[in-house]
ChimeraX commands (.cxc) that place a marker at each C-alpha (Angstrom):
marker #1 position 151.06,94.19,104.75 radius 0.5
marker #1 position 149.63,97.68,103.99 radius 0.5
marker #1 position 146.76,98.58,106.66 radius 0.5
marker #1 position 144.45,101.40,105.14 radius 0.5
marker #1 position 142.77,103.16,108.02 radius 0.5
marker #1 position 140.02,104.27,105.74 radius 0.5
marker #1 position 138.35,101.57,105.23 radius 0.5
marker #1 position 137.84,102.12,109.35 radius 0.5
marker #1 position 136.13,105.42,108.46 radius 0.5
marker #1 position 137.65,109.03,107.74 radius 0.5
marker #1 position 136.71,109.82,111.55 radius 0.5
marker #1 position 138.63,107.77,113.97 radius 0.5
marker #1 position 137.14,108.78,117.36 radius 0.5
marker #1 position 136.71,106.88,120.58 radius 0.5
marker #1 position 138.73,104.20,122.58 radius 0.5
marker #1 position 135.51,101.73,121.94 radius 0.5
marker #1 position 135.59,101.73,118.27 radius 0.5
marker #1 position 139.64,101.84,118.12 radius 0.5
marker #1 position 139.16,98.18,120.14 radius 0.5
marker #1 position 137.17,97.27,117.99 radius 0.5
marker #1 position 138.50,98.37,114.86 radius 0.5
marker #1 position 141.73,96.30,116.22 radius 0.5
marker #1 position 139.68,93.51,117.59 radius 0.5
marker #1 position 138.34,92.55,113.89 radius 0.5
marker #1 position 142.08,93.24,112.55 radius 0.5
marker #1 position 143.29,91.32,114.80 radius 0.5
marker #1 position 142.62,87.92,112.75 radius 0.5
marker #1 position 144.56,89.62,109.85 radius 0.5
marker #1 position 147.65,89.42,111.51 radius 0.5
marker #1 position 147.83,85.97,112.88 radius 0.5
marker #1 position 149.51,85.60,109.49 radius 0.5
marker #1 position 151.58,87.98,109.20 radius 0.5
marker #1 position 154.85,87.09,110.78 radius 0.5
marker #1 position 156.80,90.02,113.30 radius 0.5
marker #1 position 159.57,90.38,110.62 radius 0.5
marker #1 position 157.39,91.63,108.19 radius 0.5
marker #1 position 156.77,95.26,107.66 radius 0.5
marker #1 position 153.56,96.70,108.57 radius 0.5
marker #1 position 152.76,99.40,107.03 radius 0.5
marker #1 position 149.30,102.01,108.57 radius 0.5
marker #1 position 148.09,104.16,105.56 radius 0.5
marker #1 position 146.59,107.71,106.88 radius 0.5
marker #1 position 145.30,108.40,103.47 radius 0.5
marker #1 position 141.66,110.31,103.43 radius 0.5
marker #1 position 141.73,109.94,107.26 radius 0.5
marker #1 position 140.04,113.16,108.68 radius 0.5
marker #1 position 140.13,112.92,112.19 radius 0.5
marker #1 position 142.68,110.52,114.72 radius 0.5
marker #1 position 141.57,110.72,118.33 radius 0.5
marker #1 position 144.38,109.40,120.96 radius 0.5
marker #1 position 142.05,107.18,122.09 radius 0.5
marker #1 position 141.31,105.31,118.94 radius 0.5
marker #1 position 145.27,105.61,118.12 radius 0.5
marker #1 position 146.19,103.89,121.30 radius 0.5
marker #1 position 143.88,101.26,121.17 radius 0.5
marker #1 position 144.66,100.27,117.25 radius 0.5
marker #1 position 147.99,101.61,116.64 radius 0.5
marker #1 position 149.75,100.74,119.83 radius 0.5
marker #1 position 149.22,96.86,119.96 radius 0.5
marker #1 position 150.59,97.22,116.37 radius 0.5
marker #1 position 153.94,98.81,117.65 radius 0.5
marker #1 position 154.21,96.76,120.37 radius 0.5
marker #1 position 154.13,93.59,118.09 radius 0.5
marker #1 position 155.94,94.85,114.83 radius 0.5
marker #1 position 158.06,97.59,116.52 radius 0.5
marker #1 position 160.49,99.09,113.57 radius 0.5
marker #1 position 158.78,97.03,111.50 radius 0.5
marker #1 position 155.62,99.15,112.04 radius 0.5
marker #1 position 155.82,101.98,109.29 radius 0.5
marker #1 position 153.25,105.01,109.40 radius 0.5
marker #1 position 152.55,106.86,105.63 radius 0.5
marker #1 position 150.61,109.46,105.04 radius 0.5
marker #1 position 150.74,111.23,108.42 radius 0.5
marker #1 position 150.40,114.77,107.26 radius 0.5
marker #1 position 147.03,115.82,108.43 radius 0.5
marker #1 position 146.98,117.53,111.01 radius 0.5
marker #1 position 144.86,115.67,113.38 radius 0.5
marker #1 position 146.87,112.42,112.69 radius 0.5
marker #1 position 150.62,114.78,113.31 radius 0.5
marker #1 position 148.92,115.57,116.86 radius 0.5
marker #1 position 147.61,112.22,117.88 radius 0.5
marker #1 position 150.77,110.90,116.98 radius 0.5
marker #1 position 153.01,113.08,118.46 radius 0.5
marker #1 position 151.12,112.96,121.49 radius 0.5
marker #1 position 151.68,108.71,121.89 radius 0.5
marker #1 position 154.78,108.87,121.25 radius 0.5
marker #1 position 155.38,111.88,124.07 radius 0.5
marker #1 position 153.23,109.24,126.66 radius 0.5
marker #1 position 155.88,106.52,125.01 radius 0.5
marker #1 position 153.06,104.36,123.64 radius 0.5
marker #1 position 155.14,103.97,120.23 radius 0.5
marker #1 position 158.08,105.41,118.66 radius 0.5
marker #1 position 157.09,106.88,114.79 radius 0.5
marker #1 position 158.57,105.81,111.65 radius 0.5
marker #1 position 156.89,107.76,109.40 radius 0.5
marker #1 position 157.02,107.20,105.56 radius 0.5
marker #1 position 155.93,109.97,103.74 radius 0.5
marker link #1:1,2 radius 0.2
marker link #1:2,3 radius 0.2
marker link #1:3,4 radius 0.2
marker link #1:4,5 radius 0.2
marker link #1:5,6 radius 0.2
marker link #1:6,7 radius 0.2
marker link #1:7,8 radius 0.2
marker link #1:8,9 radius 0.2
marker link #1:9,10 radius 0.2
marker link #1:10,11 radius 0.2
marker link #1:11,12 radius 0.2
marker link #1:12,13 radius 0.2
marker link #1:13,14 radius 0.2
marker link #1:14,15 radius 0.2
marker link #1:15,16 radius 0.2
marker link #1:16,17 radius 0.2
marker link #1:17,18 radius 0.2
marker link #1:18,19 radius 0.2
marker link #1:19,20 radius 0.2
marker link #1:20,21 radius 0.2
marker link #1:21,22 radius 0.2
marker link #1:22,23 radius 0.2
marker link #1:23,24 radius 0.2
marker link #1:24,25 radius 0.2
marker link #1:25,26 radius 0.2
marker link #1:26,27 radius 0.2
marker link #1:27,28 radius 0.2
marker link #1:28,29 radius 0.2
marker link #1:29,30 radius 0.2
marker link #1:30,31 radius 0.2
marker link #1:31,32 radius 0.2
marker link #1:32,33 radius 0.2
marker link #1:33,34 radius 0.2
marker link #1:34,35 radius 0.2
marker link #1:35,36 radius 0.2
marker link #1:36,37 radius 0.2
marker link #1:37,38 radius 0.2
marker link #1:38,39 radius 0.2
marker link #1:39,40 radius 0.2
marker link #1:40,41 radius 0.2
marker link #1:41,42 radius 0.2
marker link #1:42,43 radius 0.2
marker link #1:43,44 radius 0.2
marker link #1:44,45 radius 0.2
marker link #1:45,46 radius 0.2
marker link #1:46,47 radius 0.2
marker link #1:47,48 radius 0.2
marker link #1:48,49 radius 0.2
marker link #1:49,50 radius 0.2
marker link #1:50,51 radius 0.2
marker link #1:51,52 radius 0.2
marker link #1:52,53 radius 0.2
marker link #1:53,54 radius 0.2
marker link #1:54,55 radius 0.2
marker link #1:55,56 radius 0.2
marker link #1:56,57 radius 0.2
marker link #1:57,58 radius 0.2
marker link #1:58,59 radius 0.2
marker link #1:59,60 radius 0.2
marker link #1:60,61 radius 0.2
marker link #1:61,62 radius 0.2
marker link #1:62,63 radius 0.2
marker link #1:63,64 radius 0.2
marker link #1:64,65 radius 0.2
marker link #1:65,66 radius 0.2
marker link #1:66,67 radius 0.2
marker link #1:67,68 radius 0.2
marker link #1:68,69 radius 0.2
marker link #1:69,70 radius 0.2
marker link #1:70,71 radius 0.2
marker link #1:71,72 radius 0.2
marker link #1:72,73 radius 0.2
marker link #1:73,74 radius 0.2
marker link #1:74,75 radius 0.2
marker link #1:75,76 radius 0.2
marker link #1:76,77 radius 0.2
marker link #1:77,78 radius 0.2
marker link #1:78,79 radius 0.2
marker link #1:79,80 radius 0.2
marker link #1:80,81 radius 0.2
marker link #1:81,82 radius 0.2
marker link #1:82,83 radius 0.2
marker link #1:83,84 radius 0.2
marker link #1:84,85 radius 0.2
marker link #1:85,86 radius 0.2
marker link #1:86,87 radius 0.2
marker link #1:87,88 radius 0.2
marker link #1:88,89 radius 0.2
marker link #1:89,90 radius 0.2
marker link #1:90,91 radius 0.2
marker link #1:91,92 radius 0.2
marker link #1:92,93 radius 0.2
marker link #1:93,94 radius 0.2
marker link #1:94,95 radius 0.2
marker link #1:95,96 radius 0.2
marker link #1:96,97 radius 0.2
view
């Protein structure tokens, strides 16, 4: 499954809209079974807040662990927000470039 945060927006800001960015996702992945590789596309995403991060991207490590793939993690914003969960150990990155 290939999860394109754009279609979330380009500005990713706030732990209310990252709950309930995930909240609506959420159904999506009833489906899709733990062994299957989950893959978060950064592409045209502008700005990644911490907050928004932790409340979409860490229920999504937490159920897919090494299955959970991150592409596209280049901008700056997203390198930060990222490096900063996994410092807090809120995921561990496996980044596909």
């Amino acid at each position: 499954m290939i999860v394109e945060l754009k279609k979330f927006g380009t500005t990713l800001i706030s732990r209310q809209s990252g709950k309930e960015a995930f909240a609506v996702f959420a159904l999506n992945l009833k489906v899709v079974p733990k062994s299957e590789k989950v893959i978060v596309d950064f592409t045209d995403v502008i700005t990644f807040s911490p907050s928004w991060g932790d409340e979409f991207i860490t229920p999504l490590y937490e159920k897919y662990k090494d299955n959970l793939i991150l592409k596209n993690t280049k901008n700056p914003s997203v390198e930060a927000t990222l490096k900063l969960l996994e410092k807090i150990g809120a995921i561990t990155m496996n980044n596909e470039q």
